[in-house]
C-alpha positions as CSV (number, residue, x, y, z in Angstrom):
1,X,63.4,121.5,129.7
2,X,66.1,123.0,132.4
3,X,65.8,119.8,134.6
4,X,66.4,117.3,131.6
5,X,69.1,114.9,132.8
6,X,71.5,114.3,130.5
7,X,72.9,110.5,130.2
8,X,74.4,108.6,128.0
9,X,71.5,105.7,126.8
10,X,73.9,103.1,125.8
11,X,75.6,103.0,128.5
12,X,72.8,104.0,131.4
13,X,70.8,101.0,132.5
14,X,71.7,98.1,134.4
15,X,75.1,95.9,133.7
16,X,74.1,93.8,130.5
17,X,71.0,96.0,129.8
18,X,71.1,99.5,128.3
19,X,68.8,102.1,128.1
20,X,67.9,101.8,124.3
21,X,67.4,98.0,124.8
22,X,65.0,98.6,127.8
23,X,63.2,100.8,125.3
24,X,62.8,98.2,123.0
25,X,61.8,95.3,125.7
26,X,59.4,97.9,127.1
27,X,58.3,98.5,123.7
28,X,57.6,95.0,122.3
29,X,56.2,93.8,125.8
30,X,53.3,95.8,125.1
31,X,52.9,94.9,122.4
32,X,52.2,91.4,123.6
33,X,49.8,93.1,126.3
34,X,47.9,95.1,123.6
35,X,47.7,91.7,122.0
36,X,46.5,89.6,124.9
37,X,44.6,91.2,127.0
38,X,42.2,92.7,124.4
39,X,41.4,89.0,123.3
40,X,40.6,87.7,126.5
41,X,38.6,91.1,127.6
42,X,36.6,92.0,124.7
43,X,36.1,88.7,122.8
44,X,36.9,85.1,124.7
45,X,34.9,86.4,128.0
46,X,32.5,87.9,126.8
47,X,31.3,85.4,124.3
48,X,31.0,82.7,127.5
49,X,28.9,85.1,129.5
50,X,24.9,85.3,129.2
51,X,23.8,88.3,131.5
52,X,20.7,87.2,131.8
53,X,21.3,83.6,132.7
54,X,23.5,81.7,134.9
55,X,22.7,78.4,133.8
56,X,23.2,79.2,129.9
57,X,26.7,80.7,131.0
58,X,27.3,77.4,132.5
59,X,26.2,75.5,129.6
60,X,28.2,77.9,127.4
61,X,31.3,77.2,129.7
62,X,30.9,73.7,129.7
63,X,30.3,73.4,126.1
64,X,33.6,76.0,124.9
65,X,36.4,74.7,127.6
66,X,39.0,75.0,125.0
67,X,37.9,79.4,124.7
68,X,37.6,79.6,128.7
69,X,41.1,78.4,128.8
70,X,42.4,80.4,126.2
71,X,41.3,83.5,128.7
72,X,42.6,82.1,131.2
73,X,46.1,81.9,129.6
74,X,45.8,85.2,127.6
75,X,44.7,87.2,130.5
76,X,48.0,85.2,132.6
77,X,49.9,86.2,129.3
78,X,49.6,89.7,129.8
79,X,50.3,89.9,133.5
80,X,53.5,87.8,132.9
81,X,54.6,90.5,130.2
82,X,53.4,93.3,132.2
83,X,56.1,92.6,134.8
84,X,58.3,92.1,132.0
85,X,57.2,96.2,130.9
86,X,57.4,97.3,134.4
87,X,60.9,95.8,135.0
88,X,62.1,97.3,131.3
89,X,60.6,100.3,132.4
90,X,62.8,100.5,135.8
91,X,65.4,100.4,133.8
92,X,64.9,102.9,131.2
93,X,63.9,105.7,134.0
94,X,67.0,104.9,136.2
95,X,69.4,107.4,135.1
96,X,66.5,109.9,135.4
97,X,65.0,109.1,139.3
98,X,66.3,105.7,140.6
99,X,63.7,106.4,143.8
100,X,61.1,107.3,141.7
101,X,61.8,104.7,139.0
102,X,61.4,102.3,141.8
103,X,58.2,103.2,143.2
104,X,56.8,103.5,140.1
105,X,58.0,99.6,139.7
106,X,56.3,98.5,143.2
107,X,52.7,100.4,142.4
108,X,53.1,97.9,138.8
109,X,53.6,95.2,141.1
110,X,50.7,95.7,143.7
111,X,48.7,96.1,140.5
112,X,49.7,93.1,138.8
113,X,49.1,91.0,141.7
114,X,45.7,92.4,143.0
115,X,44.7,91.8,139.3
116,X,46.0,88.1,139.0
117,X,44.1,87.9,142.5
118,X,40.8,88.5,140.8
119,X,42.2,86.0,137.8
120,X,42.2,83.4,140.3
121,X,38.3,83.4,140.3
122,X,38.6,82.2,137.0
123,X,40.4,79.3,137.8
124,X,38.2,78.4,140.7
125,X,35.1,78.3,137.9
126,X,37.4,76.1,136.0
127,X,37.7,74.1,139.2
128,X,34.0,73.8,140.5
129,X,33.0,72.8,137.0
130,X,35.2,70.0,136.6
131,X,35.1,68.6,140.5
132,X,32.3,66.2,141.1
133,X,33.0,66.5,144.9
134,X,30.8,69.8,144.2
135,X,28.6,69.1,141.6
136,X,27.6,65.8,143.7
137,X,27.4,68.2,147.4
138,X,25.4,70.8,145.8
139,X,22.1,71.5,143.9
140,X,22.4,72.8,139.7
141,X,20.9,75.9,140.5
142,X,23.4,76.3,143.7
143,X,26.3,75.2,140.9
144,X,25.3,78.0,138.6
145,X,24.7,80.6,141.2
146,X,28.5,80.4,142.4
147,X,29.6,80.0,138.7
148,X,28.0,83.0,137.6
149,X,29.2,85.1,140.8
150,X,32.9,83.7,140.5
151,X,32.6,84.3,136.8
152,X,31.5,88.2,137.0
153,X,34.5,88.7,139.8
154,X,36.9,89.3,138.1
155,X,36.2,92.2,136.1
156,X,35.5,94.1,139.5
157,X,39.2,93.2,141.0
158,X,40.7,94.2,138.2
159,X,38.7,97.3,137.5
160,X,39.9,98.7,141.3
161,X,43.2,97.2,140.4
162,X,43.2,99.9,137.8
163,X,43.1,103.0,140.7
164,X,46.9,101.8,141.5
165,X,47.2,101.4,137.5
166,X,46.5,105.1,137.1
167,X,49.3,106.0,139.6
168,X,51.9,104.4,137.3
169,X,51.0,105.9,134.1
170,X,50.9,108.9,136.3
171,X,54.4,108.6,137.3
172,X,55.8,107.3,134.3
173,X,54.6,110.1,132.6
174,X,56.6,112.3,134.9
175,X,59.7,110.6,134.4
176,X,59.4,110.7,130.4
177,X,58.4,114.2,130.9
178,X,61.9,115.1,133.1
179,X,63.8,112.6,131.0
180,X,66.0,114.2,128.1
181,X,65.7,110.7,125.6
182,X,62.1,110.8,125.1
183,X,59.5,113.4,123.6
184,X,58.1,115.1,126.2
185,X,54.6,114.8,124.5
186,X,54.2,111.2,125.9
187,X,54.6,111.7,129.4
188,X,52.0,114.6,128.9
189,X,50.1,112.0,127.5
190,X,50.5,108.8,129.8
191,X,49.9,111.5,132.5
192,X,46.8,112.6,130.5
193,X,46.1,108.4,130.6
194,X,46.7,107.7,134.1
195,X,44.3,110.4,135.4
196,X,41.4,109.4,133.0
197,X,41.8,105.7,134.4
198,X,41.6,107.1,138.6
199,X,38.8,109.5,137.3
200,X,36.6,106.3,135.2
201,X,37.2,104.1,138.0
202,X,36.1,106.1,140.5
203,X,33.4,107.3,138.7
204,X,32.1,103.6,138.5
205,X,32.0,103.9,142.8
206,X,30.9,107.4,143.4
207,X,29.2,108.4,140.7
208,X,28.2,105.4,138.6
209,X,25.0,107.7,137.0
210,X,27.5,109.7,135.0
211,X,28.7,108.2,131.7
212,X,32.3,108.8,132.0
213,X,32.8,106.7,128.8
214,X,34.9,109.1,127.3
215,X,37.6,109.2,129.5
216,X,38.4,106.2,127.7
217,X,39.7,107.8,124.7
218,X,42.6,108.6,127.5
219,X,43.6,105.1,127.1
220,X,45.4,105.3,123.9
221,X,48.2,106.5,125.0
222,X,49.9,103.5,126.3
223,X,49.6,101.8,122.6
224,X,50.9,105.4,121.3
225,X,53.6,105.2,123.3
226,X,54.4,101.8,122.6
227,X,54.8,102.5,118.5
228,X,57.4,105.0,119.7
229,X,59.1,102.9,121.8
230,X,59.4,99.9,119.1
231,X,60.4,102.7,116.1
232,X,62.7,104.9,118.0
233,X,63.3,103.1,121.5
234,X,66.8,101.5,119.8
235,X,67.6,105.0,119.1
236,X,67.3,106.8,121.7
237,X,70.2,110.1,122.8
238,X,70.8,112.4,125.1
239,X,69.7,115.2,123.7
240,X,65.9,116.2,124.0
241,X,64.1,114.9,121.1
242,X,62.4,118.0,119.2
């Protein structure tokens, strides 16, 4: 592209940090992410809650303490890292926008802290199931109700977390596109990503009788970029990859 900026990615970056090892940083930090989050999302979580029942997800909570922690940490994990991606990330785009680079670190930011807000509901369920202060003050069935409530939170924080989530994929996927050390095929696709996350999430608000399910598929490519970050980010040059 005419306005690819041409640097030199060993010696671009930050003093102590160059450009090929933000890359890799970048590239190994989701990795953890991919690793974490999917654990606590899809099996730890899920296997605690009964939809149908607040008392059995008590019961089930009560009985697998070990598994409820585990999310916790996994979920804490992946937002610890996530900073760790975003700040990898700052550097790798600096030579390219140092503005943009750094907006695109503060919308990360916002969205890793609205979606630790909603993680914090976890921990108070960890909290009113072990404090008989509560269990003493109020009635099973009240117990469970706030449980169940508290337990189900999260998922809606972090799913509106996900609005400013889009934005960064968004903007990444400009820089990577205007950037001369990386194929421009993945910003088109973390672009491609970050506009299938705004249009599923607001889907679930506005429009939550349309099956937007397959805007999903947009997804992958955050763990597509992430392979080439890990194979190629410590190799990285100024001229335009083919």
């Amino acid at each position: 592209m005419s306005n690819a900026i041409a640097v030199n990615p060993k010696e671009s970056g930050l003093p102590g940090l160059s450009l090929n090892q933000a890359a890799l940083i970048a590239g190994y930090g989701l990795l953890i992410v991919t690793i974490t989050a999917p654990f606590a999302q899809f099996y730890a979580f899920p296997s605690l809650l009964d939809e149908t029942s607040p008392a059995i997800t008590v019961q089930n909570l009560m009985e697998n303490r070990s598994l409820f922690t585990l999310g916790i940490l996994s979920y804490l994990m992946n937002y610890t890292f996530d900073i760790v991606v975003a700040w990898a990330f700052y550097v790798l785009f600096l030579p390219v926008n140092r503005a943009l680079s750094l907006l695109t670190f503060v919308f990360c930011l916002v969205y890793i802290t609205m979606s630790l807000s909603g993680l914090l509901n976890y921990v108070e369920v960890f909290r009113l199931l072990g404090s008989t202060e509560v269990i003493a003050a109020l009635s099973p069935e009240q117990v469970n109700s706030q449980v169940y409530v508290l337990f189900n939170s999260y998922q809606y924080d972090w799913g509106f977390a996900l609005l400013l989530f889009g934005a960064v994929l968004l903007l990444r996927g400009y820089l990577v596109i205007v950037c001369n050390y990386i194929p421009t095929i993945y910003g088109y696709l973390l672009m491609l990503a970050g506009i299938g996350y705004i249009v599923y999430v607001l889907g679930i608000y506005i429009a939550p009788e349309i099956n937007l399910g397959f805007m999903t598929l947009t997804f992958a490519a955050e763990p597509i970029f992430m392979f080439w970050l890990i194979v190629k980010g410590g190799k990285i040059y100024a001229s335009k990859p083919e």
